[in-house]
N, C-alpha and C positions, 0 to 999 in steps of 0.2 A: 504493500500500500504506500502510496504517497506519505511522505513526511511532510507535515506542517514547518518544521526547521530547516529554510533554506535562507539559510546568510550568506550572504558576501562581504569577506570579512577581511580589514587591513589596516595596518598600526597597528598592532598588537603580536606581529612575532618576534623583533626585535631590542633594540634599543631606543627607538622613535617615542614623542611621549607629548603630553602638551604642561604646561603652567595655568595657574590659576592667579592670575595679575590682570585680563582683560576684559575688559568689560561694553566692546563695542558692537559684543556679539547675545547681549543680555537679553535679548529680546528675543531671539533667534530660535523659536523654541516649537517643535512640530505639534501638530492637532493630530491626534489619534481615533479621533472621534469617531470619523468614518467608517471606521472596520468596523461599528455597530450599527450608526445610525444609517450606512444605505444600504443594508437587509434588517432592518426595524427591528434592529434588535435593544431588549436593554441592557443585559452583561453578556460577558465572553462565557457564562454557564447558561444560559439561553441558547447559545449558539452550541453548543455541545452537545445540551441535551437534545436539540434537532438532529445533530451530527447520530446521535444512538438513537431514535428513532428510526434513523436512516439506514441506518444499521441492520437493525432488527429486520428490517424489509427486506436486506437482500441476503438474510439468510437460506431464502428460497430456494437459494440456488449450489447451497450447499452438498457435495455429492452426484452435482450434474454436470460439472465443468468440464468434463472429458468428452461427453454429448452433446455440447452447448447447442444450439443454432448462432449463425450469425447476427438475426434477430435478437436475439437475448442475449447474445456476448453485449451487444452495440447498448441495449436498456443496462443491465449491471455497468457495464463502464460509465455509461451519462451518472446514473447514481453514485459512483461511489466517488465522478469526480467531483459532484456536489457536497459529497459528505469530506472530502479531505479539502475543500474551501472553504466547508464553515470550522473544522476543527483548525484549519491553517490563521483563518480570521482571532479565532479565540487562543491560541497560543501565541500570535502575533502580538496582542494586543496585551496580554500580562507579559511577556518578556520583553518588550518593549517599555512596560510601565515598568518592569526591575531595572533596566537598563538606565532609567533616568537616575533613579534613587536605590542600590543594591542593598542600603542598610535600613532600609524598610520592612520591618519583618512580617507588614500585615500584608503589603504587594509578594513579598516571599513566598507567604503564604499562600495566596491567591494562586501564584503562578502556578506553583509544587501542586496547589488542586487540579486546577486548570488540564497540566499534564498527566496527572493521572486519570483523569476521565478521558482524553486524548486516547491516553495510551490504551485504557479498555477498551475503544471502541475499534481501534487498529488491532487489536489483540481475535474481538471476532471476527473480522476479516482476513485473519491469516491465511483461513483457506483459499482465499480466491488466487497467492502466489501460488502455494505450493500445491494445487492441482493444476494452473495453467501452466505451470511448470511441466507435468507430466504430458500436457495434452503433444503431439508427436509434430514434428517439424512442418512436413505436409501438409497436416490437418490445420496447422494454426495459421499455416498463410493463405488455405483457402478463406478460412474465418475472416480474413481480416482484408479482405479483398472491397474494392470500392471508396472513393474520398469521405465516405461518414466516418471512416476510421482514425483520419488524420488527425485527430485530435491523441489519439493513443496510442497508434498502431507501435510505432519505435518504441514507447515504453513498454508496451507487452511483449516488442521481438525482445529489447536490452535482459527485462525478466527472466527469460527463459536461460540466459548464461547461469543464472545462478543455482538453476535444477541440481548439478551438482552437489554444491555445499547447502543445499538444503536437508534441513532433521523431521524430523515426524510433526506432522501436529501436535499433538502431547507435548513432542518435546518445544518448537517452537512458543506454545502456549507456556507454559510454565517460563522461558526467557523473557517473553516478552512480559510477562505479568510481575517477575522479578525484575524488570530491568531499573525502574526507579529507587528501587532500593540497592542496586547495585553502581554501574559504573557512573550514572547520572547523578547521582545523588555524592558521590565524590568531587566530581567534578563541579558542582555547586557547592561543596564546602571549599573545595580549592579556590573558589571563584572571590567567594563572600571572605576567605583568611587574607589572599593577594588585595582586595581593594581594602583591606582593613587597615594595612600595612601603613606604620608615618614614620619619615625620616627626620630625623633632628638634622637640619641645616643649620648652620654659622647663621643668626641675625639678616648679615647686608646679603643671602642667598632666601630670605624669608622665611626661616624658624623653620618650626616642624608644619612639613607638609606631607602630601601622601606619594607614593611611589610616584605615580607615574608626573605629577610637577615635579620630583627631585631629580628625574630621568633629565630633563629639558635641561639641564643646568650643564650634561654632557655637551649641546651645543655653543655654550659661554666661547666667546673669544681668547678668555686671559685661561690662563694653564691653572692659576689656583682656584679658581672656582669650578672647575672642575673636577681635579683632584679633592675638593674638600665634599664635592656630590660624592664623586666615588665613594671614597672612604664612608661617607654616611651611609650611602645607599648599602653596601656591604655590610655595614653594623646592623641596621634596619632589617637587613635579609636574613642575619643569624641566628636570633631567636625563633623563629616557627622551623628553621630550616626541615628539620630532620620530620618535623609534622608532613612539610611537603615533601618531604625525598620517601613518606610512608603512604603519601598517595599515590603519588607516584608507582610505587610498585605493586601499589595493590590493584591500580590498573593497568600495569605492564603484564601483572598474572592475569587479569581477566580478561586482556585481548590475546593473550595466548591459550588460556582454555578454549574460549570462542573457537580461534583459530583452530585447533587441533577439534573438537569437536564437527567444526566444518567443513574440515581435510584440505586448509587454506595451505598449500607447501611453504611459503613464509608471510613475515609481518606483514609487509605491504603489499601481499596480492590484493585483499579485500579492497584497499583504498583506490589501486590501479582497477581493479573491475569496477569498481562506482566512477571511477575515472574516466571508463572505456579504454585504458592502455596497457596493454602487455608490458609484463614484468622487464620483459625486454629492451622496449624502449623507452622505457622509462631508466634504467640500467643504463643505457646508451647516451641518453640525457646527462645522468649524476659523472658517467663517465668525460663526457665530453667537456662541462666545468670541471670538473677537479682539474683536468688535463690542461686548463687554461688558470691556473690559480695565479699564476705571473700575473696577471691582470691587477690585480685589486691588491699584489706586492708593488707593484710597479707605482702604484697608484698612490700609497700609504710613504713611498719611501720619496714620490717628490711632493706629497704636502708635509713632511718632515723641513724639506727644504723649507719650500712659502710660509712654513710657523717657526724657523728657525730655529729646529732643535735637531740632535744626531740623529735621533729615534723616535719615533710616536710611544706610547703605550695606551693601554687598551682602551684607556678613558678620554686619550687624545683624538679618538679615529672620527667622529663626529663632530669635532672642533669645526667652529664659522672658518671659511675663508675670509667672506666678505669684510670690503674694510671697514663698511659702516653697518651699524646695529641696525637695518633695517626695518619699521613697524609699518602694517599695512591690516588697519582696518575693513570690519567686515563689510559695508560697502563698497570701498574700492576694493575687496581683492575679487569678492563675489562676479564686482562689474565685470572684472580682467579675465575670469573663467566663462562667462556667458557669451563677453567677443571674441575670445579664442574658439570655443564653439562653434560661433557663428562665421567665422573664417573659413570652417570646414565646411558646416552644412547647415543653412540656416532652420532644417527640420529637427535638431540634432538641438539646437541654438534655443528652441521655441520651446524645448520640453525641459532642457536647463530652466530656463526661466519660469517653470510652472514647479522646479523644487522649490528657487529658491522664494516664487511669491506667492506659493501657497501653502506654506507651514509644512512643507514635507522634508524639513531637516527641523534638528533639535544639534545647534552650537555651543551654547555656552557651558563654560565649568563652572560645576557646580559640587559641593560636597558629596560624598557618596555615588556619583555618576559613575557606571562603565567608563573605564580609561579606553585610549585609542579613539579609531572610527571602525565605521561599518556601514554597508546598507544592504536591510535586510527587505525582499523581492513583497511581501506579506503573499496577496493569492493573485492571480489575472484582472480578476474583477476590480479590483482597485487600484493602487500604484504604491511603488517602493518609499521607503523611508531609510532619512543617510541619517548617520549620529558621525559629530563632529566632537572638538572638546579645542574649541578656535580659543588663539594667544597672540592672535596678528601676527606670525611670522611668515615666509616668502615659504615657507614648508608646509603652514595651514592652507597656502594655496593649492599648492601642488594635493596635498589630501582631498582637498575639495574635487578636485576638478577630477580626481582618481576616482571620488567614490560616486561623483554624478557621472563616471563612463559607466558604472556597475548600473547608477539609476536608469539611464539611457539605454542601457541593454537592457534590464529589464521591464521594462517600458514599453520596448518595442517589442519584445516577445510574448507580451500579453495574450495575443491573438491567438500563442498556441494555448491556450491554455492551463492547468493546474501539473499536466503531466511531462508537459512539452518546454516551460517557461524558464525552466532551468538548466544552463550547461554544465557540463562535467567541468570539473574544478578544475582541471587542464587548460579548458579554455573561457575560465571562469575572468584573466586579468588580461582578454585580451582587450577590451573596451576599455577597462581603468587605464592601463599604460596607455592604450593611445589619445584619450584623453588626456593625461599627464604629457606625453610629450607633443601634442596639436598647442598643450596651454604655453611650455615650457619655449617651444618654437616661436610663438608668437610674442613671447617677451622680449625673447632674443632680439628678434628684429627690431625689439622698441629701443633698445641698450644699445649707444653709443660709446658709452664711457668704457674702457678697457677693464677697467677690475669691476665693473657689474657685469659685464660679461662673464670675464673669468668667475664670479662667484656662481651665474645662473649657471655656468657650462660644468663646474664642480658637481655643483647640488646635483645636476641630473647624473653626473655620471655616478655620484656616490650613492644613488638612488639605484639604479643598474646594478651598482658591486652590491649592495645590500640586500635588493629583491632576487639575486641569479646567484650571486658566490655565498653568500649568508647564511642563504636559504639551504643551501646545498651542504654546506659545512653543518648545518641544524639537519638536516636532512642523516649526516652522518652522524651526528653524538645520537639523534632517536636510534639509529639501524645497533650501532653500537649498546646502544641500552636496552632494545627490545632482544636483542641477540645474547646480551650475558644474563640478564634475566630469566631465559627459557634453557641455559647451557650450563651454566651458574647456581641461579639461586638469587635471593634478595640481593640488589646493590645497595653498598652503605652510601651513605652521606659523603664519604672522604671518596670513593670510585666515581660515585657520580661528577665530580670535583676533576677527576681524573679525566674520566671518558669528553668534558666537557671541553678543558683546555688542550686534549691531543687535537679533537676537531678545530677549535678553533688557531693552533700552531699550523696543522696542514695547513690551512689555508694562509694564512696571515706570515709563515715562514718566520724571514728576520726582521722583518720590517714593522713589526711591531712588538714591542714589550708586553707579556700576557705577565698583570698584577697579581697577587696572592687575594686579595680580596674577589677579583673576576671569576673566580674559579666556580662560585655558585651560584650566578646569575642567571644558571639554565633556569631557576628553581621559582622563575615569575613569568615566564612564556605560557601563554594560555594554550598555545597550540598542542603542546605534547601532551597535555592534559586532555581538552578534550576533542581535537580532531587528530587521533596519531595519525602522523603518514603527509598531510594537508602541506609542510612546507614546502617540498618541490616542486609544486602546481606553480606557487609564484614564480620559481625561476623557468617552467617550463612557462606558462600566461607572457612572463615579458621578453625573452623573445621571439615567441612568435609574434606579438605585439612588435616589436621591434619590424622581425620581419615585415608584417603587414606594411606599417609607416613608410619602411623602404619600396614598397610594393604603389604605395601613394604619391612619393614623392617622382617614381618614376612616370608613371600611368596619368597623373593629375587629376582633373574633376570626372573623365571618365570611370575613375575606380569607386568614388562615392557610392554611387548606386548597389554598386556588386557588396560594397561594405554596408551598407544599411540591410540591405536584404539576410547576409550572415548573420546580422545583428535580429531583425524581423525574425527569425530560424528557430532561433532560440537552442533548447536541445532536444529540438524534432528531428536529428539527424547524426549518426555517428563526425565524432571531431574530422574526421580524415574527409568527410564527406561535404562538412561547415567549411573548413577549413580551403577545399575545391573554390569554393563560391568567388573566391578572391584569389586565387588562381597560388596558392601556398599547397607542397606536397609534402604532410609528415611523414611520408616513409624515403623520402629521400636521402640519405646518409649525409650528405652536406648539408642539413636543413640547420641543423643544431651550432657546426661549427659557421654558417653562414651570419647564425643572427653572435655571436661571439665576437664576431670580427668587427659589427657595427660596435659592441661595447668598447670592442680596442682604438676604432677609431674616435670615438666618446673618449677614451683617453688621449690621443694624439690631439685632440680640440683643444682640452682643455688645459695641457700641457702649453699649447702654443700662446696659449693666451695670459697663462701666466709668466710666460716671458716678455708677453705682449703689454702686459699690465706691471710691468716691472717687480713681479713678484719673486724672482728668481735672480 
């Protein structure tokens, strides 16, 4: 069955973070309202309870699904894509209301209800997978013959991969009826211990704030204020540590039981089959960065030079280039996202401007708020919603404008549907990134001045090493700790410390100092918590992103089309298939090192311009 939790999710696997000093985004705060009031409903348990009456109906059909008619496959699919839009509305709607406030314990409450009736009404329809599952290759594409199908036909073939690792009903049922009390319900206390979390900052750094303002003080210009974040932030992370390194493993063991239970061969097959990519290329992927790690050494050892010291260390790596403290407010940065838009496509341009003047972002920092961004898709029938946590800097831009490509794809994918509206996480950032670089481009061309240059042509490229080599090095401490985990036994606190700074030395080499404090920093990333597997999407999403741009810059306005319509696609069609529409071949073997080579060239840019700007 369809899940109601489809986020698109970003600022939150790194070191990226915002402040709470601004206040020109105070207003800036989304109406949630709609995901009630236009199906008349009045709570998100209205809409549920519909959602299990719905239910109940199509129990009918239980037991027949190897017999179906076409006819009645076409009526059960209409219902049940109705019953996973109103449950998607009412999940939407309480974890969006946690999201503004996490230390609310009555919206806690609500949400934790919310999903457990969710999850019982998914729990009765189990059986509709795991007999279409069985129904035979043959039979299911006669079934599914005719354009009334279009709305599901791809999610019922995607379905049927998973006959395999599918368990009995019994056993299925008792999973899923367990599951809020298992790996979910970790991962909400990990959620709710991380935002709890205050760092005692020096006074002229603003006292004790919460992680993710103390995060933002890594981008400071001067070397001691960032060092003095460090050091806090590592004190800050000490005390719960070993609480997190014991959720941690207690859901490293429960996606390995899963796993073995499912006859998944390793950790990340499950995540590449919700991906649609074989283990293989995905493998060919993590291979192809690592292989390029020079990059982001090359990169580390000449902003050594432009900050004037021998060596970065670990707290150095997000240091400002720029020479001025830049501040840019939320109307003008908003503005600068809406005409960069409108540069590309003014259709593109027109539905920007419908997040940001119809309340469908929530900016300001507030106490208790979800750190990072996001925007999450809610159902077809209505429109997505972005969560910012805006501080005016030239990087709350660049967020913006990433998380309205997420809105803009899904926006435009509406048309498919509940089943069809979401792409595999693969090609989850290919819209964010080129959003990001359409905005990033167009500032460029407004920048005269040598060291705004250089600073804009930095940030993007230190945005590439972050999203593609980062991601990929996080990619390897998960493999490494799902791997000694399942070979091993429980990882201490001191291994995990371990397995965190080898990844991060591959990568980083000599060219950056790895701190005795860094060592546990894994241990606030919400990704390994709770999507395992989810970080390489971002380095595969930005270049093919990357790619595509290259594909635009060559092609010009005749490519628009071909790219709205991918976008329009939504994931009513395997990646390899989307990915066609714009004339991109993932099975290419040069496909990988193709878009690598635009990053290097993002280094040779910016390298010249900091000689250009006298930086060097």
């Amino acid at each position: 069955m369809q899940t109601w939790q489809q986020w698109r999710v970003c600022g939150q696997t790194g070191d990226m973070s915002s402040s709470d000093t601004d206040l020109t985004a105070a207003d800036v705060s989304w109406d949630l309202s709609g995901l009630l009031s236009d199906v008349d409903a009045s709570s998100p348990r209205e809409l549920v309870e519909r959602a299990q009456v719905l239910a109940d109906g199509l129990q009918h059909y239980k037991g027949t699904i190897a017999h179906i008619s076409s006819d009645e496959l076409f009526d059960m699919m209409s219902v049940l894509s109705e019953t996973s839009e109103l449950l998607s509305r009412a999940g939407h709607f309480t974890t969006l209301k946690f999201s503004e406030n996490t230390a609310d314990p009555e919206i806690a409450a609500e949400m934790q209800f919310i999903n457990e009736q969710a999850n019982s009404v998914s729990t009765k329809l189990l059986f509709i997978d795991l007999e279409w599952a069985e129904v035979s290759s043959e039979r299911s594409r006669e079934l599914l013959l005719g354009d009334r199908f279009d709305f599901c036909r791809h999610h019922l073939e995607n379905m049927r991969r998973y006959q395999p690792h599918q368990l009995s009903e019994p056993e299925e049922t008792v999973l899923s009826e367990t599951s809020l009390t298992g790996a979910s319900a970790w991962v909400r206390l990990f959620e709710e211990h991380t935002s709890a979390i205050e760092v005692d900052l020096p006074e002229s750094l603003g006292g004790k704030v919460s992680l993710m303002s103390a995060l933002a003080n890594l981008h400071a210009p001067d070397t001691s204020s960032r060092e003095q974040a460090a050091h806090a932030i590592s004190s800050a992370l000490e005390p719960g540590l070993r609480t997190r390194a014991f959720i941690y493993n207690t859901l490293l063991l429960d996606k390995s039981v899963d796993d073995r239970l499912r006859n998944y061969p390793t950790w990340i097959t499950s995540r590449n089959m919700a991906n649609e990519a074989s283990d293989e290329s995905v493998q060919a992927l993590i291979d192809a960065v690592v292989a390029r790690y020079d990059i982001p050494q090359k990169w580390y050892a000449l902003k050594a030079q432009v900050l004037g010291v021998d060596q970065l260390r670990d707290f150095d790596r997000m240091a400002s280039v720029a020479t001025s403290d830049t501040s840019i407010g939320w109307e003008e940065g908003s503005a600068v996202v809406r005409e960069a838009y409108a540069s590309f496509s003014p259709e593109l341009a027109g539905i920007v401007g419908r997040f940001i003047d119809e309340r469908w972002i929530d900016a300001p920092v507030r106490p208790g708020k979800r750190g990072g961004a996001f925007c999450a898709y809610a159902v077809p029938s209505h429109h997505p919603y972005v969560l910012l946590n805006w501080t005016s800097t030239p990087r709350d831009v660049a967020t913006l404008a990433h998380e309205l490509g997420h809105g803009v794809h899904g926006f435009l994918a509406r048309e498919q549907g509940i089943f069809h509206q979401s792409t595999p996480l693969t090609l989850a950032e290919t819209a964010s990134v080129f959003g990001e670089t359409v905005t990033n481009n167009r500032l460029l061309s407004m920048l005269e001045d040598p060291g705004e240059r250089f600073a804009l042509l930095a940030a993007t490229l230190e945005d590439s090493i972050a999203t593609v080599f980062r991601q990929v090095a996080m990619n390897r401490f998960e493999d490494a700790c799902h791997t000694e985990r399942r070979e091993v036994g429980e990882v201490s606190v001191e291994r995990f410390g371990d397995l965190w700074e080898s990844s991060q030395r591959a990568m980083l080499g000599d060219s950056v100092e790895i701190t005795e404090g860094y060592r546990n920093w894994w241990s606030y990333i919400p990704h390994f918590i709770a999507t395992p597997g989810y970080v390489y999407a971002y380095a595969y999403g930005q270049l093919l992103a990357l790619s595509v741009y290259a594909k635009f810059e060559a092609q010009g306005d005749v490519f628009v089309p071909n790219y709205l319509d991918m976008l329009r696609a939504g994931g009513s069609m395997k990646p390899e298939d989307l990915t066609a529409l714009v004339d991109c071949d993932l099975t290419d073997p040069g496909f990988w090192s193709a878009g690598l080579d635009i990053v290097e060239q993002q280094l040779t840019r910016a390298s010249q311009a900091a000689e250009a700007a006298g930086r060097l």
